[in-house]
C-alpha positions as CSV (number, residue, x, y, z in Angstrom):
1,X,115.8,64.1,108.0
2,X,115.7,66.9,110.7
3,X,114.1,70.3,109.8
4,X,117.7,72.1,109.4
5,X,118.9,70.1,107.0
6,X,118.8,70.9,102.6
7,X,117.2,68.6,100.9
8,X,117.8,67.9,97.5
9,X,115.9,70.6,95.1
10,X,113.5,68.4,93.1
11,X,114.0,70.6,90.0
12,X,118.1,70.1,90.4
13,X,118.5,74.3,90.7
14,X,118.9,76.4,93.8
15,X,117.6,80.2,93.2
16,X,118.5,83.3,95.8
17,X,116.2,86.1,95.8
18,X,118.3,88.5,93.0
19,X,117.4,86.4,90.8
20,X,114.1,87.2,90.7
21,X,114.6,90.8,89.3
22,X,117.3,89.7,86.9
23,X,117.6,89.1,83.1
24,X,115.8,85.8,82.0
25,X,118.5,84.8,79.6
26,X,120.9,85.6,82.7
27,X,119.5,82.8,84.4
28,X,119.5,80.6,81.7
29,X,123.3,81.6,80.9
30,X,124.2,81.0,84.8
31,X,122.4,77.2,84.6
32,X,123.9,76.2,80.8
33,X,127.0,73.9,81.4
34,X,127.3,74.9,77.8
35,X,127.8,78.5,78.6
36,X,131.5,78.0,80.8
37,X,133.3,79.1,78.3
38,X,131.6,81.8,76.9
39,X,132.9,85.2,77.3
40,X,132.0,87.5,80.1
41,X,132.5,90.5,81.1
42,X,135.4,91.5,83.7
43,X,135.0,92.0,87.2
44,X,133.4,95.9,88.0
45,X,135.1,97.0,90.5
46,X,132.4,99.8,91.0
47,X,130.2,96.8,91.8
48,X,132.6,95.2,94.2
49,X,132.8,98.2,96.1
50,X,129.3,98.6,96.8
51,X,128.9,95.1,97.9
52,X,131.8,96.0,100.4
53,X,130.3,99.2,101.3
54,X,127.0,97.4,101.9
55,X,128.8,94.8,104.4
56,X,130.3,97.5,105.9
57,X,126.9,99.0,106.3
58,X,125.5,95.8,107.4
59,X,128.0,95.4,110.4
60,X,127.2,98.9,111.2
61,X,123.3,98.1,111.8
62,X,124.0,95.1,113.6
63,X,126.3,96.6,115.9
64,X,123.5,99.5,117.1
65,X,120.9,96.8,117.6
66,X,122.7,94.3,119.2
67,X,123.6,96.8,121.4
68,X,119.8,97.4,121.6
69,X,118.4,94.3,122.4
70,X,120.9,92.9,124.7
71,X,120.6,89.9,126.5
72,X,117.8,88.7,123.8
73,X,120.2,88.8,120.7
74,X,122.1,85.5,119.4
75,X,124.7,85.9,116.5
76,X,125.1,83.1,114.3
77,X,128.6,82.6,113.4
78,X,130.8,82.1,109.7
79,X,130.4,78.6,110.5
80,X,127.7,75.8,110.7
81,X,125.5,78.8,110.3
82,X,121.9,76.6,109.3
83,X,122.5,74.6,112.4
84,X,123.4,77.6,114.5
85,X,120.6,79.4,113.0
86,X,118.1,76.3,114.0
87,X,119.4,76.0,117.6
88,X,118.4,79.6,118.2
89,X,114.8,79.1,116.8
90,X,114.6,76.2,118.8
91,X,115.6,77.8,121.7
92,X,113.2,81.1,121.3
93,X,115.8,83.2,120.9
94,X,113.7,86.6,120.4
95,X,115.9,88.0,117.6
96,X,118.8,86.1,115.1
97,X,121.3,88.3,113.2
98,X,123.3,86.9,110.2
99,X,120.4,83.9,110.0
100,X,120.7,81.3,107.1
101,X,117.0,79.4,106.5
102,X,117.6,76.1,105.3
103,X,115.9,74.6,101.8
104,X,113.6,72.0,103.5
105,X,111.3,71.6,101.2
106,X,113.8,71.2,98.1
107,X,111.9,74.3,96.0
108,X,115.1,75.2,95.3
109,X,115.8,77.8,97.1
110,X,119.0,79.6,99.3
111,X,118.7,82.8,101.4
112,X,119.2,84.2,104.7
113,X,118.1,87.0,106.5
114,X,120.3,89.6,108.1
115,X,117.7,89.7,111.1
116,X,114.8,87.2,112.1
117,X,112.5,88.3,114.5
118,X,110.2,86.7,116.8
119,X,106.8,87.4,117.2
120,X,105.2,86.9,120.3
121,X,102.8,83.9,119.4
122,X,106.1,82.5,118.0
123,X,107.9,82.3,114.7
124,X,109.7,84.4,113.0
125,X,109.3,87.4,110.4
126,X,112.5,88.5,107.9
127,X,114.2,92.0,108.5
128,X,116.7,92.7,105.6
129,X,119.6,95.4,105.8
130,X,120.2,97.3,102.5
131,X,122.1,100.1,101.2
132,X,120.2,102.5,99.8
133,X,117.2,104.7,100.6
134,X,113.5,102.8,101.3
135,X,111.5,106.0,102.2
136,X,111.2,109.2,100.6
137,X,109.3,112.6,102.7
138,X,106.3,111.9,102.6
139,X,103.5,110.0,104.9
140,X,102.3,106.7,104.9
141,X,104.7,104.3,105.3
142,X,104.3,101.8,108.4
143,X,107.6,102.0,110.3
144,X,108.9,101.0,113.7
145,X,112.4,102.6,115.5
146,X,115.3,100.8,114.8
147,X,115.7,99.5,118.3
148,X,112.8,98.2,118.2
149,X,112.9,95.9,114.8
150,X,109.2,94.3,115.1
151,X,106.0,95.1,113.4
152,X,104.4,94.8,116.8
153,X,105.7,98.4,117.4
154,X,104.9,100.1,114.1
155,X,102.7,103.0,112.9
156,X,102.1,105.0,110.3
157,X,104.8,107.3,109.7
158,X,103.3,111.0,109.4
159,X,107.2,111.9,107.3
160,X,107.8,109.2,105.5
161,X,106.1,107.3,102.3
162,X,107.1,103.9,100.5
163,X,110.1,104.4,98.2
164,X,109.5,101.8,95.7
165,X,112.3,99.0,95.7
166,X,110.9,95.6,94.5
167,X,114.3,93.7,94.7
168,X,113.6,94.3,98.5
169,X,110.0,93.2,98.5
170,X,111.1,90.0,96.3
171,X,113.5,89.5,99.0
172,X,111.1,89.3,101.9
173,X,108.7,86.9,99.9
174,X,111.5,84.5,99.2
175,X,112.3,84.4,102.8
176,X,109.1,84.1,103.6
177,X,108.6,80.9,101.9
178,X,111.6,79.8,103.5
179,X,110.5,80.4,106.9
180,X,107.5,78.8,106.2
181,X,108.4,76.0,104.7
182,X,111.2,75.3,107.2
183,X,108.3,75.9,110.0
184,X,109.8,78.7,111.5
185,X,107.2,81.7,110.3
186,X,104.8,82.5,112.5
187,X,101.2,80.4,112.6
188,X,99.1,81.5,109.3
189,X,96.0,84.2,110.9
190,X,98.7,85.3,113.2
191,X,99.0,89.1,113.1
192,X,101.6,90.6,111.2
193,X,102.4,86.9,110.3
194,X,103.3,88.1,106.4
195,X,105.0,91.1,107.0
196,X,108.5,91.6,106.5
197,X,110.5,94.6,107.4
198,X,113.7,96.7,105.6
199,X,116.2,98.8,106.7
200,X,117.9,101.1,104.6
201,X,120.8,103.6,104.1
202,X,119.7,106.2,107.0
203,X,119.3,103.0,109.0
204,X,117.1,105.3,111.8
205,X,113.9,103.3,111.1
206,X,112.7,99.8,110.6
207,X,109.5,100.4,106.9
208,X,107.8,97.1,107.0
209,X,105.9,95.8,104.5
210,X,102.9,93.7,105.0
211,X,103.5,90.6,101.8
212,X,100.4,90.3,101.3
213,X,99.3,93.6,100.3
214,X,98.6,95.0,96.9
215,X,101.4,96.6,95.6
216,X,101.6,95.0,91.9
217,X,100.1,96.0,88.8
218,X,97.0,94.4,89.1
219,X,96.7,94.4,92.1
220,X,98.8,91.3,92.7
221,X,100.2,90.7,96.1
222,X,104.6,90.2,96.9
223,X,103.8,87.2,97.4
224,X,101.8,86.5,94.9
225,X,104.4,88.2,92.1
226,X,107.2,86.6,93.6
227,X,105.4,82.5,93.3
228,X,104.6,83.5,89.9
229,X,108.6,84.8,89.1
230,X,109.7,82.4,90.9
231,X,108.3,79.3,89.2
232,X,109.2,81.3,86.0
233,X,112.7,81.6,86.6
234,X,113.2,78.3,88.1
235,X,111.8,76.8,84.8
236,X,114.3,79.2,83.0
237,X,117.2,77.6,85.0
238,X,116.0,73.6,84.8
239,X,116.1,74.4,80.9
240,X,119.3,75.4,80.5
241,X,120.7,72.5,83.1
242,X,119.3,70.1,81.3
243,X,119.4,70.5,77.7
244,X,116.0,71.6,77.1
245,X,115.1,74.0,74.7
246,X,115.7,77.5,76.3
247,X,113.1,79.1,77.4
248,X,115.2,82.9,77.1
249,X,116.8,84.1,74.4
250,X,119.3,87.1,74.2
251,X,117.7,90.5,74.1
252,X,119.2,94.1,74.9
253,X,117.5,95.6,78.3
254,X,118.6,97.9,81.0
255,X,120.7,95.4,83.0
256,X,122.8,94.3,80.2
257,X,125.6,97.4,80.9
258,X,126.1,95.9,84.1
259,X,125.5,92.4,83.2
260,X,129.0,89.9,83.1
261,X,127.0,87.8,80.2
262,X,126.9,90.6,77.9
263,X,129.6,90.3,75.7
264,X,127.8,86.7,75.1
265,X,124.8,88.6,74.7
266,X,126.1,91.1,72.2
267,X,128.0,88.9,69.9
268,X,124.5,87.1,69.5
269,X,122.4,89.9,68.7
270,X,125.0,91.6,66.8
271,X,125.7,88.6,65.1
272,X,121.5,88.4,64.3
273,X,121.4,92.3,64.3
274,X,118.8,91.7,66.7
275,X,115.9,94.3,67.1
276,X,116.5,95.0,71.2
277,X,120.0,96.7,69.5
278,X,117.9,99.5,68.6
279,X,114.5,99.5,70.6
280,X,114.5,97.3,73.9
281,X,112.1,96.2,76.7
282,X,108.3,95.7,75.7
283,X,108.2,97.0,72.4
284,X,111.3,94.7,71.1
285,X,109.5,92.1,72.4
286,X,106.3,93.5,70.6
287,X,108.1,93.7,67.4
288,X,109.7,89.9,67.6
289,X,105.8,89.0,68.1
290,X,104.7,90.2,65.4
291,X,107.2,89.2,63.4
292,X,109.8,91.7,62.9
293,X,112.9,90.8,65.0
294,X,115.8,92.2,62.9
295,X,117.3,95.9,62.7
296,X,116.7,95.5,58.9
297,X,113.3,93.9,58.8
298,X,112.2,96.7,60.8
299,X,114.1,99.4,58.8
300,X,112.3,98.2,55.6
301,X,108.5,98.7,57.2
302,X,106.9,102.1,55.9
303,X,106.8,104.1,58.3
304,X,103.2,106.4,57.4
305,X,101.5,102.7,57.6
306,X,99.8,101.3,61.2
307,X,102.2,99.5,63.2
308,X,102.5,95.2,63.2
309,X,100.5,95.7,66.3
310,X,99.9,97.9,69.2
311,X,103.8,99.0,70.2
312,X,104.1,100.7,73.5
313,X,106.4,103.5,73.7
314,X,107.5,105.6,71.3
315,X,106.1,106.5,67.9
316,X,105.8,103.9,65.2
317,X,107.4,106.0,62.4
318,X,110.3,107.1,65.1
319,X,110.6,103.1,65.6
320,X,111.7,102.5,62.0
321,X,113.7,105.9,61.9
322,X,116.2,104.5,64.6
323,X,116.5,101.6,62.4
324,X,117.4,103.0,59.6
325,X,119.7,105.3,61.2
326,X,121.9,102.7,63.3
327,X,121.9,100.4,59.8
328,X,123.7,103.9,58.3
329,X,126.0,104.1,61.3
330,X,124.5,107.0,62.4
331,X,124.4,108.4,66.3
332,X,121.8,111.2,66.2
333,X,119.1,112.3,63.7
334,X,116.6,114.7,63.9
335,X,113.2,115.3,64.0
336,X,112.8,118.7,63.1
337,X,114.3,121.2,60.7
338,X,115.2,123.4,63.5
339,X,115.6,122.2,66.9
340,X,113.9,125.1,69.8
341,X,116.1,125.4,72.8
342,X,115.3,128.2,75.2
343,X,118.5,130.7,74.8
344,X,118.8,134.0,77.5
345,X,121.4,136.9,77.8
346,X,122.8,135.4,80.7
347,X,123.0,131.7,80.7
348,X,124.6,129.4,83.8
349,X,124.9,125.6,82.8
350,X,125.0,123.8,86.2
351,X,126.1,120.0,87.0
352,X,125.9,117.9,90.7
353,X,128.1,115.5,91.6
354,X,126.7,112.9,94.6
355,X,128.2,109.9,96.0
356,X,125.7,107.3,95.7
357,X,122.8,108.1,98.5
358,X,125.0,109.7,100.6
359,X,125.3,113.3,99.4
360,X,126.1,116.3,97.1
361,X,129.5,117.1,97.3
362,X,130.0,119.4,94.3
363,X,127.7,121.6,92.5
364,X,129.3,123.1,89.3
365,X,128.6,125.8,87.3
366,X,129.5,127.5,84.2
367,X,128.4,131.3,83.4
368,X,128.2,132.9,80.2
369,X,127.1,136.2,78.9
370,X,126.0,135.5,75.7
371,X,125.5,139.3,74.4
372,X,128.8,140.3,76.6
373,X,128.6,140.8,80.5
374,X,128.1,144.3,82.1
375,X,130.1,146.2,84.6
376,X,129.2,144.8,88.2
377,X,128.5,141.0,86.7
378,X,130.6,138.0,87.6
379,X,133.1,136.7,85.1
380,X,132.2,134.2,82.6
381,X,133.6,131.1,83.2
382,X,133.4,127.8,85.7
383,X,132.4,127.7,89.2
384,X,132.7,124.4,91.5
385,X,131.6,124.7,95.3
386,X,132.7,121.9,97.0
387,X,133.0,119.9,100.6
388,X,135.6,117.7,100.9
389,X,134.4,115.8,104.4
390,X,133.0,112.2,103.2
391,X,128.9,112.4,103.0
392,X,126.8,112.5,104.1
393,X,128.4,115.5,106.3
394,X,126.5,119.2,107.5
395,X,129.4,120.6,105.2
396,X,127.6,120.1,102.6
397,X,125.2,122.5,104.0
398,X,127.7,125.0,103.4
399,X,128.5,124.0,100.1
400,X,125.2,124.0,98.8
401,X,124.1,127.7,100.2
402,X,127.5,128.8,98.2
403,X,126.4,127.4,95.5
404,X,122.7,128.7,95.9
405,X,123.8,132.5,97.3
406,X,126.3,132.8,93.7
407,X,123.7,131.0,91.5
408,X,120.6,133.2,93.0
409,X,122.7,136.3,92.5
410,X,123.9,135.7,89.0
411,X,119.8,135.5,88.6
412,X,119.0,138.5,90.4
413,X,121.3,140.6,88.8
414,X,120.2,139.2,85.3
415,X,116.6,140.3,86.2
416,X,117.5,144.1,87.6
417,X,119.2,144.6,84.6
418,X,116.5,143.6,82.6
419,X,118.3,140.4,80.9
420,X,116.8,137.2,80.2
421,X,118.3,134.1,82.6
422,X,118.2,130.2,81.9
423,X,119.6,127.6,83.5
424,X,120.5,124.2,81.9
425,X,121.5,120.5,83.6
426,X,121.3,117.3,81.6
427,X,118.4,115.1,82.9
428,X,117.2,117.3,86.1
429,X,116.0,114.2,87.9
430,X,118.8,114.4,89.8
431,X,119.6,118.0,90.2
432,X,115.9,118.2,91.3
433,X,116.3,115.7,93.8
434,X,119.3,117.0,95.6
435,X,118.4,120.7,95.3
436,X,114.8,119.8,97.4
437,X,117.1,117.3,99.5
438,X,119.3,119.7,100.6
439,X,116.6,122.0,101.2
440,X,114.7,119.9,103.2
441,X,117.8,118.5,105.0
442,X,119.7,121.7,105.4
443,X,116.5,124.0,106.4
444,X,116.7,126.6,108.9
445,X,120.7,126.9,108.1
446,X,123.0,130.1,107.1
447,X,122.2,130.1,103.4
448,X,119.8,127.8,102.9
449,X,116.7,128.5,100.6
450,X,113.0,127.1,102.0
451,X,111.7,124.3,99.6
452,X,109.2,126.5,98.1
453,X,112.0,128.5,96.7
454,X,113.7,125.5,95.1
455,X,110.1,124.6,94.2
456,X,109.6,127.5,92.2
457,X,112.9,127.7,90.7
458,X,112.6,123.9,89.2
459,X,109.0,125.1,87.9
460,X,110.3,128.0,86.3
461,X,110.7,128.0,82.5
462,X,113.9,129.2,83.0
463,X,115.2,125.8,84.3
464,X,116.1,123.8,80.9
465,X,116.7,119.9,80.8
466,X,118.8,119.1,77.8
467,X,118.5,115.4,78.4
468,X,114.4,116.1,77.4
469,X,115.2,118.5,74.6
470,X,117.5,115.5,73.2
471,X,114.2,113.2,73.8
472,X,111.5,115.3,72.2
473,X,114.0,116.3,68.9
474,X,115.9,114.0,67.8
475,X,116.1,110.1,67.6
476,X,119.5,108.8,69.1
477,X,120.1,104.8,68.0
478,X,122.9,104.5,70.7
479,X,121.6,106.1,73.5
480,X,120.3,109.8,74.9
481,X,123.3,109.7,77.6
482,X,125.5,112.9,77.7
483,X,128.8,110.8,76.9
484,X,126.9,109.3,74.0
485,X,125.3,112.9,72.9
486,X,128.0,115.3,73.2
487,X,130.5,114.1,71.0
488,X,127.7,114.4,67.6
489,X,128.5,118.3,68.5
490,X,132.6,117.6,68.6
491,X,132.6,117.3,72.5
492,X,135.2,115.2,74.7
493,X,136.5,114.7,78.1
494,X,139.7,115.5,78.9
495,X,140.0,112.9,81.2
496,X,139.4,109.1,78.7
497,X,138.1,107.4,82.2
498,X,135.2,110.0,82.5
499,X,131.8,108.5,84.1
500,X,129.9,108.2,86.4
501,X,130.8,104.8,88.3
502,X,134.9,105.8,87.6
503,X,134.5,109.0,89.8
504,X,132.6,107.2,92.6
505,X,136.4,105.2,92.5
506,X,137.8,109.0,92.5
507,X,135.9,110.0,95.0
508,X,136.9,107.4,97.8
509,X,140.5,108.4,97.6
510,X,139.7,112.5,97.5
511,X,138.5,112.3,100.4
512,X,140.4,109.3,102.1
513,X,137.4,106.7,102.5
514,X,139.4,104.1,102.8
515,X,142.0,105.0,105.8
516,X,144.3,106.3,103.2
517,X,144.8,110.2,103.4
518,X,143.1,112.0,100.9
519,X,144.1,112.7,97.6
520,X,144.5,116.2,96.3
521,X,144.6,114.9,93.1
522,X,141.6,113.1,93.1
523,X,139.8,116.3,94.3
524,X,141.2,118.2,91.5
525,X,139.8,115.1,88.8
526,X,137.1,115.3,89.9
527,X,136.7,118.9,89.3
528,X,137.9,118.7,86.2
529,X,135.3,116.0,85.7
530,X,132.7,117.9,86.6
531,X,133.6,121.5,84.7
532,X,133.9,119.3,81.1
533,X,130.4,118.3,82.5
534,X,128.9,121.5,82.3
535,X,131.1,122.1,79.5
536,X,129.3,119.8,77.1
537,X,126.1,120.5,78.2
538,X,127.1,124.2,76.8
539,X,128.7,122.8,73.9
540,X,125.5,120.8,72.8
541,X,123.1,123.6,73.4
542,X,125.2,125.8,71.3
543,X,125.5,123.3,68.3
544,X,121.7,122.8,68.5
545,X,121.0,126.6,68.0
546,X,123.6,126.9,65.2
547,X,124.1,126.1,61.6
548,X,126.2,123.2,62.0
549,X,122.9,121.4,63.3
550,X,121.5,121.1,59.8
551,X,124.6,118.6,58.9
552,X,122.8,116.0,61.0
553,X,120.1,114.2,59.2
554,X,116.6,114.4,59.3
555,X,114.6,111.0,60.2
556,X,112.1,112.0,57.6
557,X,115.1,112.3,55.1
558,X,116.2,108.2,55.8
């Protein structure tokens, strides 16, 4: 046997990198002959776009530093790719794009590398390609330019700082076993031997990560977590192809809305009324450990008693609340008699739209008077300001000091008047987040406020996030999400497709993504999308502050 070929994984299972951040009980399913003819979810098309946007983005990358390197870079080819790949390691070739590392060992594992790099003392050291962001502003981060993709030339970056993405980290260990088993890493002691580098969405630097740092609760090295989830997972998998006992079993967690298993999954814990339907993560599993792994068995615990053991999260009495509330078929309860939202004489609900990473392209607003405006104030009603070039584009500099010059007069004129002002959004994390990036990214431009105004603004009381409102008052048993709040106060979208992946689909063709011309249509759903946005975040804030809220039922009252 020759070092490029596979051998034959021991344990019968190959693993690639994503599996070490997914689902348990989604490896198990994708091992279990048993499981091919289970239902599953239909393709997401949402998902299949990014993937193609992310190959798009890849070619993109390897076009500007192939053009870098020159004479130094090899391609490997669709084709014979593990032997193409091993020819250029055995020829020195100082960098590899599209390189596939072979499974010498027979771990069981696949992967390849976008980039391999070689080090001076020889071997090679993993640089991946990735579509989204890897830094945020900051300082700290160890990062080299992108035409010149090798540790050997990085330093700390003085404007950047580690945006956490373990998927990416996971990635770099498992080719970094790969490398090194298929002796192609670089000599253990060698400098920067462990380190493996990333480049993301902006694709103007090269972060790299040294593997065997702590990052990890704990303490715990990459490489380190990723031999401990990888022996995990690979156990998972040999289970379920062989007929063991399995070592996951079905529980609800974050993945499972995107997850093609889930309508397995569901039928399973529905069938069981499983206690993940109601609470998920660490204290479902929690509650299964101590005994209690039914919506009902939890539902009959007393609530003013201690807890079947610590439960992280949220209260123990709010715990058995849900349950009883989603065995009654209920949405929403509350916590309180009467629920305190901040209320103003002039109030402006506000909504952003972003595609992906790449940019703000809409900022919506909807103004009301609540006591009746005055002569000189704008007219009640909807606002969208808007750039139609594809982001990430200086247009939406434009856009965003629109926005930001009608928003910050609407304010002042509430304050020379001596009115009250609040502003409301439904989870600000990402209003926050665009209103400091486009700050930052827009600053020095006509129109654009300095940070420290957008600072100050998001500190101000004035700013109110309905999503934590929702969190701190009531108890929802399906979800704190606005399409899952809003209709409890009679709210619904005009348009039946609303969400958030659908109008990443919308957005595409307003704006003619895909070579097609732009559709005016598409533009004008989107808008539409957006003002029902800030229309139920109105609606909701209203229903809490009136009468109608005491129809919904009060957890203590369960």
């Amino acid at each position: 046997m020759t070092a490029i070929e596979n051998r034959r994984p021991a344990t019968g299972v190959t693993l690639d990198a994503a599996d070490l951040t997914r689902c348990r009980r989604r490896i198990h399913l994708d091992h279990d002959p048993a499981s091919a003819a289970e239902p599953r979810a239909l393709p997401d098309p949402a998902l299949e776009q990014r993937r193609a946007d992310a190959g798009e983005h890849r070619v993109r990358v390897g076009a500007q530093l192939a053009a870098a390197a020159g004479a130094g870079w090899v391609t490997v080819g669709p084709s014979g790719r593990i032997e193409t790949t091993a020819a250029a390691v055995a020829a020195g070739a100082p960098m590899i794009w599209g390189a596939v590392v072979p499974d010498v060992d027979g771990a069981g594992r696949r992967g390849g590398a976008e980039l391999l790099v070689r080090l001076p003392e020889g071997g090679y050291v993993p640089v991946i390609v990735v579509r989204h962001r890897v830094t945020d502003p900051g300082e700290g981060a160890v990062t080299s330019l992108l035409e010149q993709p090798t540790p050997r030339r990085a330093l700390p970056d003085a404007t950047r700082r580690i945006r956490s993405q373990p998927r990416d980290m996971l990635r770099l260990a498992h080719l970094n076993r790969m490398l090194r088993a298929a002796g192609w890493a670089p000599a253990p002691g060698v400098r920067h031997a462990d380190h493996g580098g990333v480049i993301g969405m902006d694709a103007d630097v090269v972060l790299w990560h040294d593997l065997r740092s702590g990052h990890w609760p704990g303490g715990r090295s990459t490489l380190t977590e990723y031999d401990a989830r990888f022996a995990d997972r690979t156990a998972v998998a040999v289970a379920a192809a062989t007929g063991a006992p399995a070592l996951a079993a079905p529980s609800r967690v974050t993945e499972c809305r995107r997850c093609p298993w889930w309508p397995t999954c569901e039928a399973a814990l529905e069938s069981a009324q499983d206690v993940s339907l109601v609470v998920r993560g660490e204290t479902a599993v929690a509650l299964r450990e101590a005994g209690i792994g039914t919506v009902a068995a939890l539902a009959a615990l007393d609530p003013a008693v201690e807890p079947p053991g610590l439960l992280p999260g949220m209260p123990f009495a709010d715990v058995v609340s849900l349950a009883r509330a989603w065995l009654r078929g209920l949405s929403v309860v509350r916590r309180v008699p009467r629920v305190p939202v901040l209320r103003a004489d002039v109030e402006v609900d506000v909504d952003m739209e972003s595609f992906g990473e790449g940019g703000a392209y809409l900022w919506g607003a909807l103004l009301r008077h609540t006591h009746g405006a005055l002569p000189g104030d704008e007219p009640d009603g909807y606002r969208a300001f808007a750039t139609w070039d594809p982001v990430p584009t200086d247009d939406e500099a434009r856009s965003f000091a629109e926005f930001w010059g009608w928003f910050s007069g609407v304010r002042a004129r509430a304050a020379a008047t001596g009115r009250t002002f609040a502003a409301y959004c439904y989870n600000e994390q990402a209003e926050n987040r665009w209103l400091l990036g486009s700050a930052r990214r827009f600053a020095g431009m006509p129109g654009i406020p300095t940070v420290a105004e957008v600072q100050a603004f998001i500190d101000d009381p004035c700013w109110v996030d309905l999503f934590a409102v929702v969190g701190e008052w009531f108890l929802c048993a399906h979800g704190k999400g606005l399409k899952r709040i809003a209709p409890a106060a009679g709210f619904s979208w005009h348009d039946p497709e609303a969400g958030g992946e659908n109008s990443m689909r919308w957005y595409r063709d307003a704006v003619g993504m895909d070579g097609a011309p732009p559709e005016e249509s598409q533009r004008l759903r989107l808008i539409e999308y957006n003002a029902d946005d800030v229309a139920a975040t109105q609606t909701l804030r209203l229903w809490m502050t009136s009468p109608a809220i005491e129809d919904v039922p009060l957890a203590s009252d369960l």
